[in-house]
C-alpha positions in Angstrom: 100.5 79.5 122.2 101.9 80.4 118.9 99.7 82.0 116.2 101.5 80.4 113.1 99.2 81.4 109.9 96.2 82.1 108.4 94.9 79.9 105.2 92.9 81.1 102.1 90.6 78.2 100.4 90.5 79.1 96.6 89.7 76.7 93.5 92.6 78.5 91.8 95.7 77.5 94.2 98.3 78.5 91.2 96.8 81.7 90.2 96.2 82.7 94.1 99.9 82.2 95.0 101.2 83.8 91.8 99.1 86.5 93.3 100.6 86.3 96.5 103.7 86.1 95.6 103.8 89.1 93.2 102.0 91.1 95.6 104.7 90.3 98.4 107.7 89.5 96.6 108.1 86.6 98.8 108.5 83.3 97.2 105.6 80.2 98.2 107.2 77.2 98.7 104.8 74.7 97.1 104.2 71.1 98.7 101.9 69.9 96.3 99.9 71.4 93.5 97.0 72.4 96.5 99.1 73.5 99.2 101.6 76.2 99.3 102.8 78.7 102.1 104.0 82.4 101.8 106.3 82.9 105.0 107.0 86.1 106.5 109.2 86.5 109.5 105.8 87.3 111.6 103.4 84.6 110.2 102.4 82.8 107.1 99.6 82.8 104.3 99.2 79.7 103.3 97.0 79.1 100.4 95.2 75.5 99.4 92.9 74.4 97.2 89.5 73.5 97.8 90.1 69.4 97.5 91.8 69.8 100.6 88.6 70.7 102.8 87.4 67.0 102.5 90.2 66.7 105.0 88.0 69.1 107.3 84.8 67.9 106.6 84.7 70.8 104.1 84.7 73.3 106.6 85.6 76.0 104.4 84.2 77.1 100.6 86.4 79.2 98.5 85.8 82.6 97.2 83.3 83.2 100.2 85.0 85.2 102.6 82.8 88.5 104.1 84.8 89.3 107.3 88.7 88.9 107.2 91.0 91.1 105.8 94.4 89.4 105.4 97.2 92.3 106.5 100.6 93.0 105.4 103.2 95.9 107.4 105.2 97.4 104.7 107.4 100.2 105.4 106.0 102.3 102.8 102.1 101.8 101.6 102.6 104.6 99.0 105.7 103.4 97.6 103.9 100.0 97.5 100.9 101.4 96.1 102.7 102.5 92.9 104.4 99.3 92.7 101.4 97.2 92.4 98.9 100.1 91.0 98.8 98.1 87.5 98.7 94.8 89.0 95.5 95.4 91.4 93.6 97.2 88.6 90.7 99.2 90.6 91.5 99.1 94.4 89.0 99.3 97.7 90.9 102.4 99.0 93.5 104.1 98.0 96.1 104.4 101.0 94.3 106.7 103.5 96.0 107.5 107.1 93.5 105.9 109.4 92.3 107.4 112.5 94.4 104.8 114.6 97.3 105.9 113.0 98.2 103.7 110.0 98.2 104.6 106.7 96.5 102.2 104.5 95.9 100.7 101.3 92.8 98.5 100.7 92.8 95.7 97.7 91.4 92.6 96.7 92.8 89.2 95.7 91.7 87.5 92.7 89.1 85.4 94.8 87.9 89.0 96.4 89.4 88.4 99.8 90.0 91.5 101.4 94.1 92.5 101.7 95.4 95.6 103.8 98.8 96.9 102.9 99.5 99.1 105.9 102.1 101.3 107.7 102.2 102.8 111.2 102.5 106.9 110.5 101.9 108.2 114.0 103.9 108.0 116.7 101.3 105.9 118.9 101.1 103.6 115.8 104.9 103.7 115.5 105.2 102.5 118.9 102.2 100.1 119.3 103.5 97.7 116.6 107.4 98.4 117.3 107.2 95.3 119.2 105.4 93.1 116.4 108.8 93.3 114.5 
């Protein structure tokens, strides 16, 4: 089994990816005006409007998310952190080295999902996700 993506449900597809995309510097490819996908080398965010839940029995609301946090390796959460520090406005946290090893930096997107920019700083960190690359 291959995980392949995870899919955020907003009522604001083009304002989401623009989002996305400025946050990553990735580029969505766009397949209609509700369904894009952000893809990484690991996995992909793929972002669709609401309308597309009838397809699912309407599985999913938008803008109601309490317990995922979508997460992003970068090699340098402080050097990102400055990058984006006008574009988040106020963040969750600031990037903090966590007690697992990873230093960390906490946002949220403009539908207030949780995000988690995030870079292995310890050498059992280091070496955990080595093989997630």
């Amino acid at each position: 089994m291959d995980f392949i993506s995870i899919r955020i449900i907003t009522e604001d597809t083009q304002r989401l990816v623009a989002f996305y995309e400025q946050v990553t510097s990735l580029t969505a490819t766009r397949y209609t005006e509700d369904f894009a996908e952000l893809k990484t080398p690991s996995g992909t965010l793929a972002i669709a409007h609401h309308r597309t839940m009838a397809l699912f029995a309407g599985a999913a609301r938008p803008a109601d998310n309490h317990s995922v946090i979508v997460e992003f390796r970068v090699s340098d959460v402080d050097a990102e952190y400055q990058r984006l520090a006008s574009i988040l406005g106020k963040v969750v946290q600031e990037p903090t080295t966590m007690p697992w090893g990873n230093r960390s930096l906490l946002f949220r997107d403009p539908d207030g999902n949780l995000v988690n920019y995030f870079t292995p700083v310890s050498p059992d960190a280091i070496k955990r996700l080595a093989s997630r690359r």
